[in-house]
C-alpha positions in Angstrom: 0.0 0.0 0.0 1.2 3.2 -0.9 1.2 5.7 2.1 2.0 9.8 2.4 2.3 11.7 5.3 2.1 15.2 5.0 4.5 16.9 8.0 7.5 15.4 9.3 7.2 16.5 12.6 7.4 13.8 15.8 3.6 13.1 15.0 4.2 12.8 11.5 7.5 10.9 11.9 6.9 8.7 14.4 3.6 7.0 12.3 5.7 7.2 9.1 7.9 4.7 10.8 5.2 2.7 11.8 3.5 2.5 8.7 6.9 1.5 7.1 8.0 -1.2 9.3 4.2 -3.1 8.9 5.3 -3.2 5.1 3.7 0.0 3.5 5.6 2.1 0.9 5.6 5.3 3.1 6.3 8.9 1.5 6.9 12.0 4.1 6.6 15.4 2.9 7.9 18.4 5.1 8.7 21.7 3.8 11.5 21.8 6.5 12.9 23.9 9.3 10.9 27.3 9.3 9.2 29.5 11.2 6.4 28.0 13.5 8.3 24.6 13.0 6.8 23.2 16.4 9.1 20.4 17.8 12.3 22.0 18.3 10.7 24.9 20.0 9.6 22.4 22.8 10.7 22.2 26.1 11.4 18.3 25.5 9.0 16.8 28.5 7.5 13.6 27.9 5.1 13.9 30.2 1.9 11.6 30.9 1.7 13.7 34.3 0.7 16.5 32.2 -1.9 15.1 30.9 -4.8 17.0 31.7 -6.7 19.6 29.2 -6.1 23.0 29.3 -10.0 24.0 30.1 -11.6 22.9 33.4 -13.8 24.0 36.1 -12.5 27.6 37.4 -10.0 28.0 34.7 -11.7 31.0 33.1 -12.1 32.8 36.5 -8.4 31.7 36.7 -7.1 33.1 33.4 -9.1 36.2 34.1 -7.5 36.9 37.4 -3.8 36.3 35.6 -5.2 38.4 32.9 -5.7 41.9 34.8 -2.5 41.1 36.8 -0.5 40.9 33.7 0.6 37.4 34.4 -1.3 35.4 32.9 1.6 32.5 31.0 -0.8 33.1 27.4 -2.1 35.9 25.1 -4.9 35.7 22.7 -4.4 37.5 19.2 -5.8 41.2 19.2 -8.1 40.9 16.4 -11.2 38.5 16.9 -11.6 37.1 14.0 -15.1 34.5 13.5 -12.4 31.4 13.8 -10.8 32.6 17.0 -14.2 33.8 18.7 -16.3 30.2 17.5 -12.7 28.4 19.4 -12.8 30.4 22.6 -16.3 29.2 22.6 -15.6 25.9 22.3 -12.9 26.0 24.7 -15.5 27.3 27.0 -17.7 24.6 26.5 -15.1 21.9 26.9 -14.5 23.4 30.7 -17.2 20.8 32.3 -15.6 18.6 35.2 -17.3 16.0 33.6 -15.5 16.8 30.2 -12.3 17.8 32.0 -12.3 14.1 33.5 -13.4 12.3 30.3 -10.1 14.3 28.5 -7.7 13.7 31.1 -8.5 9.3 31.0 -8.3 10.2 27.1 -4.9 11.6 27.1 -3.5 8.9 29.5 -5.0 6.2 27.7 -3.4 7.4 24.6 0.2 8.1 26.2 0.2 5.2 27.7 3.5 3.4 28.0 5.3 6.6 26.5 8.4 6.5 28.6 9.5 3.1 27.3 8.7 4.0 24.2 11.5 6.5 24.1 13.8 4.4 26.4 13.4 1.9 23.2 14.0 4.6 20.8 17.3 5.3 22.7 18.4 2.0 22.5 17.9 2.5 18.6 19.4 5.8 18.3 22.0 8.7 19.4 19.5 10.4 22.2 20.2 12.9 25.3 17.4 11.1 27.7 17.0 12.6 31.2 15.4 10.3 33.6 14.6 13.3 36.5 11.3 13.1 36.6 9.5 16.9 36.6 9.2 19.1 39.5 6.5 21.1 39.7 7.5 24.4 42.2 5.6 26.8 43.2 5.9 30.2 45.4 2.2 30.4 46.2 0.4 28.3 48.6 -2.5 28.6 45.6 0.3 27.2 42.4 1.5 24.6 45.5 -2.4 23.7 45.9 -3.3 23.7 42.1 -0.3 21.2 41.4 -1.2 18.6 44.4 -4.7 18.7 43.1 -3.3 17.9 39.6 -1.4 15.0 41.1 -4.7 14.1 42.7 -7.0 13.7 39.6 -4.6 12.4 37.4 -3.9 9.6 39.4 -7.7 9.0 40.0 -7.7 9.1 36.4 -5.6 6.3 36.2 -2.0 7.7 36.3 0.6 5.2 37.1 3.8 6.9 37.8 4.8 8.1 41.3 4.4 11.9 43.1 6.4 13.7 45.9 4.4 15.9 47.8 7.5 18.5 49.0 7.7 21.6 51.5 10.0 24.6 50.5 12.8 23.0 52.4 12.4 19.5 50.7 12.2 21.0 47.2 15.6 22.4 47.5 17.3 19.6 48.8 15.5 17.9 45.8 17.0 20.7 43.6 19.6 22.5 45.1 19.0 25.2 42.4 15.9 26.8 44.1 15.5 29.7 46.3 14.0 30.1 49.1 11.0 32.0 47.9 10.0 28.5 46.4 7.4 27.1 49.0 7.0 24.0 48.0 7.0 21.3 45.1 5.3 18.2 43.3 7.8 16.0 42.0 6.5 13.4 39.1 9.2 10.8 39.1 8.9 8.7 36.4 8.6 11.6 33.5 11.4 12.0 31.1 13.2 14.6 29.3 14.5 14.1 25.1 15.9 16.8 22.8 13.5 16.8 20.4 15.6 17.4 17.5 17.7 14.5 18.2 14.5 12.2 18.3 13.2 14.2 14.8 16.9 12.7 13.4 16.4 9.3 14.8 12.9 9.4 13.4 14.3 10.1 9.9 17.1 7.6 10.3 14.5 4.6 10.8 12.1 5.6 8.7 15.2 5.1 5.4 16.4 2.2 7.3 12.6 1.1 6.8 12.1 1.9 3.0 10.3 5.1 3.4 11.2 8.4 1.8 11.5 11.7 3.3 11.1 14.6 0.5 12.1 18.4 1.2 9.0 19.5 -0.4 5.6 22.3 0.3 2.2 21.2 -0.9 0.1 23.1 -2.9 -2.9 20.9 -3.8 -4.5 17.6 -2.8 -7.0 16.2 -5.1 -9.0 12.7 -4.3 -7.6 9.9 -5.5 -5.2 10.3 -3.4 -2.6 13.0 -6.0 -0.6 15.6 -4.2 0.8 18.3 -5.8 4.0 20.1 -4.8 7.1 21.9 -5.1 9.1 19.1 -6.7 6.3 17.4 -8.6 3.1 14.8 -8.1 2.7 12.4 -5.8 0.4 9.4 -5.9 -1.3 7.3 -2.7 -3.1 4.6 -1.9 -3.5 6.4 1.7 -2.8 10.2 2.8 -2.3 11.1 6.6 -2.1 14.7 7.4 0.1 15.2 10.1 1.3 18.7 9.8 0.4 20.5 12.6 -1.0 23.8 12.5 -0.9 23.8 8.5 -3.2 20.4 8.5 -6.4 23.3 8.7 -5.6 24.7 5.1 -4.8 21.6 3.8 -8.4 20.4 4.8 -10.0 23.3 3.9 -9.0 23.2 0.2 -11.7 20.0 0.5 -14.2 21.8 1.8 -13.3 20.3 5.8 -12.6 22.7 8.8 -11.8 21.7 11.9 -11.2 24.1 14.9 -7.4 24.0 15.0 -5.4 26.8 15.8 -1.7 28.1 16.0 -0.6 28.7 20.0 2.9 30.1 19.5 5.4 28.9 21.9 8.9 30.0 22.3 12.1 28.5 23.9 15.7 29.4 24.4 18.3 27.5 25.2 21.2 29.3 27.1 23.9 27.8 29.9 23.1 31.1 32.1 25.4 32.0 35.1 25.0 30.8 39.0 23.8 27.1 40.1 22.5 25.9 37.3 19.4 23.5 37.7 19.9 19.7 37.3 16.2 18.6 37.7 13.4 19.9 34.7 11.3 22.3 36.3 7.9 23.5 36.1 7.5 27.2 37.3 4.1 26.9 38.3 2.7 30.2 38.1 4.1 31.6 35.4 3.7 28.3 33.5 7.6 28.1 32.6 9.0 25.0 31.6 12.8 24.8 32.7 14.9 21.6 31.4 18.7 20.7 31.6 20.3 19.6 28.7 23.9 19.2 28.5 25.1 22.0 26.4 22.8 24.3 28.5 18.9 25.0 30.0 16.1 24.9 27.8 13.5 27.5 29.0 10.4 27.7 26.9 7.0 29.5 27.8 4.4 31.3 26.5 1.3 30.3 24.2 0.3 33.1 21.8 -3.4 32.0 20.3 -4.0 32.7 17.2 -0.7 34.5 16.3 1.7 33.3 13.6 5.4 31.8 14.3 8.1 33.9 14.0 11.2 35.2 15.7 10.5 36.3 19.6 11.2 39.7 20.1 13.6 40.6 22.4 10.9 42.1 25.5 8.9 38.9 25.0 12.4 37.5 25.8 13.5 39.5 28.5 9.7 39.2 30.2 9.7 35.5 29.9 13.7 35.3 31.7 12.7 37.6 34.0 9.6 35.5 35.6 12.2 33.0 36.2 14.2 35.2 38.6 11.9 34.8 42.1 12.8 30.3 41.5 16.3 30.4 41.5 18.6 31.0 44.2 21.1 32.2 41.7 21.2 30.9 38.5 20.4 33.3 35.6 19.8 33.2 32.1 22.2 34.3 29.9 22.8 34.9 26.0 21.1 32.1 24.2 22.8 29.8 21.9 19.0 28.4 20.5 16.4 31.0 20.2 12.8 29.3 18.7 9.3 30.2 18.1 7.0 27.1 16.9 3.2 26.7 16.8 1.2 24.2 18.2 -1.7 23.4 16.9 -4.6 23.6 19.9 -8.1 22.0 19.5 -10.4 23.6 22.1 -11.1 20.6 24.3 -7.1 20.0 24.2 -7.7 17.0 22.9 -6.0 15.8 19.7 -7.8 15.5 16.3 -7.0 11.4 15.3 -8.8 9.6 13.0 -10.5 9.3 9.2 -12.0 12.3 7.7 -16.0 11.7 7.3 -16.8 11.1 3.3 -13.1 11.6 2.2 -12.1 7.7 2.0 -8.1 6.6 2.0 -8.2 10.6 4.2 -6.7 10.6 7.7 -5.9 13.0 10.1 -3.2 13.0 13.2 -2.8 16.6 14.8 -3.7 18.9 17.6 -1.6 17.1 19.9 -1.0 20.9 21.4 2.4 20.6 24.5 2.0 17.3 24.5 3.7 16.0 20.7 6.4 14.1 22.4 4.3 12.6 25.0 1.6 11.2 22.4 3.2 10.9 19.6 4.3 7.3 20.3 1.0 6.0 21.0 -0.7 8.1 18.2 1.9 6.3 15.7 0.4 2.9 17.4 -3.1 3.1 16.3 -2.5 5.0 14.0 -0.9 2.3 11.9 -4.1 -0.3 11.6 -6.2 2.7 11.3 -4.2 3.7 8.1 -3.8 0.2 6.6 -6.7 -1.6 7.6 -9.3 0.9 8.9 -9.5 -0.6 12.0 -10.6 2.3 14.9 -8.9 1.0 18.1 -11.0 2.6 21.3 -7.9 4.6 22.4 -8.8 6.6 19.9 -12.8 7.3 20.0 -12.2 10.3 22.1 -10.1 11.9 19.3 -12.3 11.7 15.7 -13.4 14.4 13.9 -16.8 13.8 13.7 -16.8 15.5 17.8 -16.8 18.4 15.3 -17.6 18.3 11.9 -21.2 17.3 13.0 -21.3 20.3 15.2 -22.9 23.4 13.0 -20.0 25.9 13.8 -17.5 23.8 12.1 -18.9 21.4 9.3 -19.7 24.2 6.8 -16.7 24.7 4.2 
């Protein structure tokens, strides 16, 4: 069976090499590193603890309290446009505690075993893998509350790694690093750290060593049948699965689909700092700053800009993002960065991925949406992803994910 896959991203990637190694003839194409490229903006967590939705109960009067203290860890594009206004809405919506719940066994359900995936993948490959677990600080006793209660109903939800409950005291001798304004700490134990653009290269290693094909290449056109048209020429499939992250939307829409998928720009720099540099990844709790150690320096990503474009960060963004790390650190310090990134993840407004075959459009299949969590679900997406591709067979894992959630909801199914 002959197979594309439109964006080689770790989604993309990761269910190429899949699809190869159960004997398809896989094609990926990627237009390569550009702006809004998402994975090597990341912050490199794979992180099942993390698995909960973005909406829930209280989060709006949460956001909206950040919001006119100027702290809030997002921003939403200035101009309203129908698309942004009809996904706030939805997000909205999606903030049920019975929803919230529903998402959360969703997520872990389908990043389940994630952490040996990628201790397999190292075994395969060249990869930097941290096994620190994640601590989540806090300098409130509201972030220190809103992190145990995390723990708490992720756990209920079925959870299987292990938590630390620490005090300001124990979180610094868990990480020597912090400062004393830190008053406490949730440490997930069994998460994992990767740089993502070594497990991009390993992706693309075993996908050749498989038989597939990776081609530098944009689309323009897709047509039914399944012909691509592109940059370098026509391609021909059996089988198409979009996997190209925020871009999937125009792709779809050029067949009359739309889905509510929109860019949340993320940046990350990656600099060695001065002072006591952390060894743990931390979580910065109230300013929503992930902080991970990597060997040629700390990754410190942040920020999620809805509805605004990728593109370089400017350098207040910058300088307000280092700063907010300031009050966690005794004294280590950002310094000049040797990896500056600004990538878009593409956000549903439920959080929850889009996975699945696209209603009326047979040999059409969809994998994106996967938000902060690409690394963390990519393994498991590429999992049932493969029989869906080749043999049409819908695993359960993946009912929570399918378009229809949406295109049979009268906001979204008119082209």
């Amino acid at each position: 069976m002959r197979v594309l896959v439109i964006g080689g991203g770790v989604i993309g990637l990761w269910s190429a090499v899949g699809l190869a190694e159960a004997g398809a003839d896989v094609t990926v194409l990627d237009a390569g590193p550009q702006a809004g490229f998402a994975s090597p903006a990341a912050a490199g967590w794979v992180v099942p603890a993390l698995s909960a939705p973005l909406s829930g109960p209280g989060v709006l009067l949460h956001s909206a309290r950040q919001a006119l203290h100027r702290e809030a860890p997002f921003s939403v594009a200035p101009r309203l446009t129908s698309t942004l206004l009809r996904w706030i809405v939805g997000f909205v919506r999606s903030g049920s505690a019975q929803r919230y719940a529903a998402g959360l066994r969703a997520v872990l359900d389908l990043g389940a075993g994630c952490v040996d995936d990628f201790a397999r993948l190292q075994d395969r490959a060249d990869l930097e893998l941290r096994h620190t677990g994640l601590l989540m600080a806090a300098v409130t006793q509201a972030g220190l509350d809103e992190v145990a209660h995390l723990a708490e109903a992720t756990t209920a939800a079925g959870y299987k790694g292990g938590y630390d409950i620490l005090d300001g005291a124990a979180a610094r001798s868990r990480e020597p690093a912090l400062g004393p304004a830190v008053s406490g700490a949730v440490h997930a134990v069994d998460e994992v750290q990767v740089r993502p653009e070594q497990v991009l290269r390993a992706l693309q290693e075993q996908l050749v060593a498989a038989g597939g094909r990776l081609v530098n290449a944009t689309v323009s056109r897709l047509r039914p049948g399944w012909d691509v048209e592109t940059s370098v020429g026509r391609f021909s499939a059996d089988r198409l699965l979009l996997a190209a992250g925020a871009w999937t939307t125009e792709l779809l829409a050029v067949l009359g689909v739309r889905i509510p998928l929109l860019a949340a720009t993320g940046y990350s720099i990656t600099t060695r700092g001065t002072g006591l540099a952390p060894r743990v990844a931390v979580k910065l709790v109230e300013p929503s700053i992930a902080v991970t150690p990597f060997a040629d320096g700390v990754r410190v990503a942040a920020r999620l800009d809805l509805g605004r474009s990728g593109g370089p960060i400017t350098e207040r963004r910058l300088a307000t993002i280092l700063d907010r790390t300031t009050p966690y650190f005794a004294d280590w310090r950002p310094g000049s960065s040797t990896a500056t990134f600004a990538g878009m993840r593409p956000a549903t407004p439920d959080s929850l991925p889009l996975i699945g075959a696209v209603p009326g459009r047979s040999g059409l299949y969809v994998a994106t949406g996967h938000g902060m969590l690409g690394l963390t679900l990519a393994p498991g997406t590429a999992r049932h992803v493969v029989p869906l591709v080749l043999d049409d067979v819908r695993s359960p894992e993946l009912r929570p994910f399918a378009l229809e959630r949406y295109l049979l909801s009268g906001a979204w199914r008119r082209p």
